[in-house]
N, C-alpha and C positions, 0 to 999 in steps of 0.2 A: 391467525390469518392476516390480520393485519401489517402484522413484523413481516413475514410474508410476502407480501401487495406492495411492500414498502421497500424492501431488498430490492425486489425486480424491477420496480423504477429505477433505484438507483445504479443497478447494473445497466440498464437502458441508458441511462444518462452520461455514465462512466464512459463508454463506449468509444467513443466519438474523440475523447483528449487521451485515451490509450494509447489508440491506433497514431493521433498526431505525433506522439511522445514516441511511440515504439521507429518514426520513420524519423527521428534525430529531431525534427523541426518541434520546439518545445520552449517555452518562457527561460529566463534566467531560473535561479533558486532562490524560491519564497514567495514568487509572483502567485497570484489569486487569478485562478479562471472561473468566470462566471461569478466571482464573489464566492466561492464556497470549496475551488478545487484548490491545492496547494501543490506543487510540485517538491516535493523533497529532497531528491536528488537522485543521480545518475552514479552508476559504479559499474567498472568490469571484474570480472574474476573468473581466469580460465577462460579467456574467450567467450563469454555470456555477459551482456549489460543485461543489470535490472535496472530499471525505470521505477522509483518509489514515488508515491502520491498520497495525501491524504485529503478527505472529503469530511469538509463539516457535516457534523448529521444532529449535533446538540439539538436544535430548536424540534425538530419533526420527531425525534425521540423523547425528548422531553413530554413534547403532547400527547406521548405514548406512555408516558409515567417510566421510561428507561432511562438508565446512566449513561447510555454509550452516548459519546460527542465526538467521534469521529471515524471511519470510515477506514482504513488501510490498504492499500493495495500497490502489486508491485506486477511492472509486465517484466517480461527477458524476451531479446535477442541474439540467437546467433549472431555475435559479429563475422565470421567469417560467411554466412550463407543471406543473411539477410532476416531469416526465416525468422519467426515468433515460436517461442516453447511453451505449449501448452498444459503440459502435461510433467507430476514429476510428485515431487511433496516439499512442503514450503513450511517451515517452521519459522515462531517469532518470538524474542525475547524483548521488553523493553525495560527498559533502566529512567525512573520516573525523577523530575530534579532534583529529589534528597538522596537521589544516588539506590536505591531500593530498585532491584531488577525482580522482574515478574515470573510466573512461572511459565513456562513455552509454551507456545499457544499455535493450532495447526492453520493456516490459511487455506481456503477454498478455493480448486480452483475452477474457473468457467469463465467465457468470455471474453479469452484472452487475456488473463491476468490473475494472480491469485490475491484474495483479501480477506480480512475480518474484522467485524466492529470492535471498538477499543473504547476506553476512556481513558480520555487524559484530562485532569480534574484539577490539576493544579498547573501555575503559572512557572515557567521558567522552559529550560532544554530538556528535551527526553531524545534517547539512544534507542535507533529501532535496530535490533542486529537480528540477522534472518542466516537462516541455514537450510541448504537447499539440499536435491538429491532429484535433480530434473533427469527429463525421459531420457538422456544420455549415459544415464548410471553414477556422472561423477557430481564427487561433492564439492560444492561452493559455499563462499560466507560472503555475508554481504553487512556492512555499516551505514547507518544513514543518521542523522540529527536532525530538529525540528524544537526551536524556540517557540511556545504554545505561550500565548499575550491574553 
């Protein structure tokens, strides 16, 4: 219940820098909002930007006795309509800095964005590669990077 009470905060929270990011207006890459959001970066493919983000969660997890320390999420735009893609299925693979990629992992979607908690446990670059299959039928890949300090 807890893990729970504590997702939906943070979907709450999330909310607000999605919608900023999903209307272009958004930080450089690596800037920190709020101390805890990261922007990871922006990509098109096939006429759809994802907007990728990660959200510290280490410390409020931790007091939950969980691994996860950060938070995943990625919005898409139509670029040709404007419009936000809701809806779709959103896979993620990550490649951790000794180079060891993970097994696929599904993203949730709601709220205008799909995400999943992660752990990223050790120091250096990690590779978030995502493979989509949005309400449009067609399939997308997406790359992103994230130096973790």
């Amino acid at each position: 219940m807890k893990t729970l009470t504590l997702i939906t905060v943070f979907f709450a929270l999330m909310s607000v820098p999605l919608v900023v990011a999903a209307s272009g207006q958004h930080e450089p890459e690596g800037m920190s909002t709020d101390g805890l959001m990261f922007i990871v970066g922006s990509m098109t493919s096939k006429s759809v930007r994802g907007m990728a983000h990660l959200k510290d969660v280490s410390e409020a997890m931790a007091k939950m006795g969980m691994k996860t320390t950060h938070y995943f999420m990625i919005a898409f735009v139509d670029e040709a309509t404007g419009e936000q893609i809701e809806s779709g299925t959103v896979t993620l693979k990550i490649t951790n800095p000794d180079g060891k990629v993970g097994e696929a992992i599904e993203l949730i979607g709601m709220q205008g964005h799909f995400g999943v908690d992660i752990a990223l446990d050790m120091e250096g670059e990690y590779h978030f590669k995502l493979a989509t299959k949005l309400a449009d039928g067609v399939k997308r890949k997406y790359h992103f990077h994230h130096v973790n300090k």
